[in-house]
C-alpha positions as CSV (number, residue, x, y, z in Angstrom):
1,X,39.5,4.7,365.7
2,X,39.5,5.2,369.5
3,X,36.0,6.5,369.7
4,X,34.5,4.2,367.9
5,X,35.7,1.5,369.7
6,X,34.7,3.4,373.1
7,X,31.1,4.0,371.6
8,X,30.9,0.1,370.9
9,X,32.2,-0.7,373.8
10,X,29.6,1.5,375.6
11,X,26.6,0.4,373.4
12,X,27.7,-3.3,373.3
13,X,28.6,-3.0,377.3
14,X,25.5,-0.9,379.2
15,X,22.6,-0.2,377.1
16,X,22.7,0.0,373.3
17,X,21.6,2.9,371.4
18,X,20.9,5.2,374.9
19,X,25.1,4.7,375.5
20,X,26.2,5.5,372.6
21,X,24.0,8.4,372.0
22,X,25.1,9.3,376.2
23,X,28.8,8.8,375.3
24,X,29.3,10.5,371.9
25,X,29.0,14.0,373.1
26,X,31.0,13.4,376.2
27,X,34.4,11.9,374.2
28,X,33.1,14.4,370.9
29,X,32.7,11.9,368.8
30,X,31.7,12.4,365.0
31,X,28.6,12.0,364.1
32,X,30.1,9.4,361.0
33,X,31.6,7.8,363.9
34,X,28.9,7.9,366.2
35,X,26.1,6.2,362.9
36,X,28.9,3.6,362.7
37,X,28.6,2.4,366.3
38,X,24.5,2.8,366.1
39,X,24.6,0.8,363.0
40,X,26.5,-1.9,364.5
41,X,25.0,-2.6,367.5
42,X,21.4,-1.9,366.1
43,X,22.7,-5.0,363.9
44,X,23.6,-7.6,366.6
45,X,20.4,-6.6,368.1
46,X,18.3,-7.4,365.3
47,X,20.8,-10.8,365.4
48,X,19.4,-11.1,369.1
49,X,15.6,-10.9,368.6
50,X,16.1,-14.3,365.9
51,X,18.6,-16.4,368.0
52,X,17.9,-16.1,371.8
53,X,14.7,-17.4,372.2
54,X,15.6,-20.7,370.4
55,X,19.3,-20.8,371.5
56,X,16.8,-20.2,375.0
57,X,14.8,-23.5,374.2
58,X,17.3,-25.3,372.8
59,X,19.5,-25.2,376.4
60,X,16.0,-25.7,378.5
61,X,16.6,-22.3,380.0
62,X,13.4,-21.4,382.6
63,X,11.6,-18.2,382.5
64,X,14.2,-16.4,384.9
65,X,17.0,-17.7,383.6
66,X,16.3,-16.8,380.5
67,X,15.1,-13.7,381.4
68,X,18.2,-12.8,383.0
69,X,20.5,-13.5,380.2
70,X,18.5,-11.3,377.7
71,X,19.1,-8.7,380.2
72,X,22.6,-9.1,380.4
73,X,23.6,-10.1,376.6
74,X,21.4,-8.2,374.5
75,X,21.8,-4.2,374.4
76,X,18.8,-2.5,373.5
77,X,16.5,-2.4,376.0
78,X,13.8,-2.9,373.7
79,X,15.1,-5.9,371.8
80,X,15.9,-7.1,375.2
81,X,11.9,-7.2,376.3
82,X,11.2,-8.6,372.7
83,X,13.7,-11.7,373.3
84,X,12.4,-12.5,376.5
85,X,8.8,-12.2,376.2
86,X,9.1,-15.1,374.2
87,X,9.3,-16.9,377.0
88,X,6.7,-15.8,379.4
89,X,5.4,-12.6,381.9
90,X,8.4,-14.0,384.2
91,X,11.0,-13.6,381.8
92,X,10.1,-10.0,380.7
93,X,9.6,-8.9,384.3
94,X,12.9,-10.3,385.3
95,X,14.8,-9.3,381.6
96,X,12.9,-5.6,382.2
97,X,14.2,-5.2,386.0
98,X,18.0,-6.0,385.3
99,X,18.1,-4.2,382.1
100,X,17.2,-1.2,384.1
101,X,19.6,-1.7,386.8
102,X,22.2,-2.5,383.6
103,X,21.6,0.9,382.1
104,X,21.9,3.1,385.0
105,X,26.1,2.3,383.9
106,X,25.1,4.8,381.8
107,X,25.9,7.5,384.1
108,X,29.8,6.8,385.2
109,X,30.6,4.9,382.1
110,X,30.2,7.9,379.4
111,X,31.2,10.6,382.4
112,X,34.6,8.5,383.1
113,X,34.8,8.3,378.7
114,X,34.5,12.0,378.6
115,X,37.4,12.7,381.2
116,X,39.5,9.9,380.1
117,X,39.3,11.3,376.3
118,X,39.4,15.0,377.4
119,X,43.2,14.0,379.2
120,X,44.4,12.8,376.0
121,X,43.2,15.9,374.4
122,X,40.8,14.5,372.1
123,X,37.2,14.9,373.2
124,X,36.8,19.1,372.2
125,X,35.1,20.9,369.4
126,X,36.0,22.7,366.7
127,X,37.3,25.5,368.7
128,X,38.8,23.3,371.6
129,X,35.8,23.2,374.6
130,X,35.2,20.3,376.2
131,X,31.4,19.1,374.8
132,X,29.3,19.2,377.8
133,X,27.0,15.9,378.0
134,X,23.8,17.2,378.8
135,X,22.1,14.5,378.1
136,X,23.2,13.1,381.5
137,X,22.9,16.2,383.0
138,X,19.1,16.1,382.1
139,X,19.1,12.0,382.9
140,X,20.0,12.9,386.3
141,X,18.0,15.7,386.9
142,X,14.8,14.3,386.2
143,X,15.5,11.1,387.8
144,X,16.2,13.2,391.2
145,X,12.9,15.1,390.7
146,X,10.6,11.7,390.1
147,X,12.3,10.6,393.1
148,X,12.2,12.7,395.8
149,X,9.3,15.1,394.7
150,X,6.3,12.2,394.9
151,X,3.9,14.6,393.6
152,X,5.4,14.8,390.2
153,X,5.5,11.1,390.3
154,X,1.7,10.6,387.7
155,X,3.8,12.8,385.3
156,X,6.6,10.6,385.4
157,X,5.0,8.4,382.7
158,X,4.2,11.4,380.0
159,X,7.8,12.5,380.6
160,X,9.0,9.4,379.8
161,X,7.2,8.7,376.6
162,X,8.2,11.9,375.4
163,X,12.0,11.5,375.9
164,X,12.0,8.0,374.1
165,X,10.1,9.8,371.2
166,X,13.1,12.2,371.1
167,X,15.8,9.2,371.2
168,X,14.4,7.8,368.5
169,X,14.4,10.9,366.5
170,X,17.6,11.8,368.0
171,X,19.4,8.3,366.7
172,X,17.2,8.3,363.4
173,X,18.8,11.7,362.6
174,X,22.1,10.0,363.5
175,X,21.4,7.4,361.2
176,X,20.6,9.5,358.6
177,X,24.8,10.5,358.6
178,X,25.7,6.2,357.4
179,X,26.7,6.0,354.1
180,X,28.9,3.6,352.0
181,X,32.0,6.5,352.2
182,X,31.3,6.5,356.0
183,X,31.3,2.6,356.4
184,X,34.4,2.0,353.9
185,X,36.2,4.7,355.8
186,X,35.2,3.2,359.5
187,X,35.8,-0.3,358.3
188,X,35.1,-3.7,359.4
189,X,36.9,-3.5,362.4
190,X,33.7,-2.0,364.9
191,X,31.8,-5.0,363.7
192,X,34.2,-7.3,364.6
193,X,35.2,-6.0,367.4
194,X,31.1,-5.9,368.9
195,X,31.2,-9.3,367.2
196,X,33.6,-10.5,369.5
197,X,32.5,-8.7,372.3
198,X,29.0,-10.2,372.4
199,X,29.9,-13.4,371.8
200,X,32.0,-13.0,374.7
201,X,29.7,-11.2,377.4
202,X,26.8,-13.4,375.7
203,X,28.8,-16.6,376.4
204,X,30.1,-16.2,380.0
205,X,26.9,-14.4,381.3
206,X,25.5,-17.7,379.7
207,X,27.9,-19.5,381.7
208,X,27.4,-17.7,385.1
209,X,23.6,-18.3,385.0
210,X,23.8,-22.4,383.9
211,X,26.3,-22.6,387.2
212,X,24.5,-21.1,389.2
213,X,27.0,-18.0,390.0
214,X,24.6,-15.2,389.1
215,X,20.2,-15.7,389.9
């Protein structure tokens, strides 16, 4: 359905698992719907990990380079840092820094899903609210504190640590909603459609770096 295609667009587009988790609440996805987008692009990320860093070799890509287009094909930022550290410090410093600029997409992307969803009439709950995305809300927030309040900056770290702990848990528990019903019912077409999506990104990203259009 529509969702699911915006979650894997979102996931496959910006930043994985942290998207999709970002964009469910904002279009009110299901939560079968939202475990079928996880499970697809926590799939093509596990596809990452074992084919970039020989495709990687195999072209005679350079630490940056390479770096760089781990941070712009894969989603996850931790498959991302696991692809690229294959290659070197260089490659996971630069792979780290882009992925980070990458995910701050996060943001506009699942706030202009949540409007654009909520004008066709079909991001509300049961009882016809508009779900509220707090967990942008809470993105921003803390981000503006970190930033402008240097003092809280050592705490930064802990904070940090804490909310990935809670992602994990958060999309484990997701997870936990895939079964067999909830794939034969969602069908082939998400996987096909990240499929195709990734190839594409992967391949012209690809492109842009080998000619020297993006560095």
């Amino acid at each position: 359905g529509a969702k699911v295609a915006a979650l894997v667009c979102a996931g496959t587009g910006i930043c994985g698992g942290s998207a999709i988790a970002a964009a469910a609440p904002a279009i009110g996805a299901e939560p079968e719907e939202t475990s079928a987008a996880l499970a697809v692009v926590f799939l093509l990320n596990g596809v990452a990990l074992l084919v970039f860093p020989p495709l990687g070799s195999l072209l005679g890509l350079a630490a940056h380079p390479f770096g760089l287009w781990c941070a712009l094909a894969i989603h996850d930022t931790s498959s991302v840092t696991g692809a690229a550290l294959t290659h070197g410090r260089e490659a996971l410093l630069v792979a780290t820094t882009v992925k980070l600029a990458r995910a701050l997409w996060i943001v506009p992307v699942a706030l202009a899903l949540g409007a654009w969803f909520r004008r066709r009439g079909a991001a509300t709950d049961s009882g016809g609210a508009p779900r509220v995305p707090w967990f942008i809300a809470g993105f921003v927030a803390m981000s503006a504190l970190f930033t402008f309040v240097p003092d809280l900056q050592p705490a930064a770290h802990a904070v940090g640590l804490i909310a990935r702990a809670m992602l994990t848990l958060t999309l484990y528990l997701i997870g936990t909603g895939l079964s067999r019903e909830v794939i034969q019912r969602v069908g082939l077409r998400p996987l096909v459609m990240a499929l195709s999506l990734w190839v594409l990104v992967g391949g012209l990203s690809l492109a842009a770096i080998m000619g020297g259009l993006v560095a």
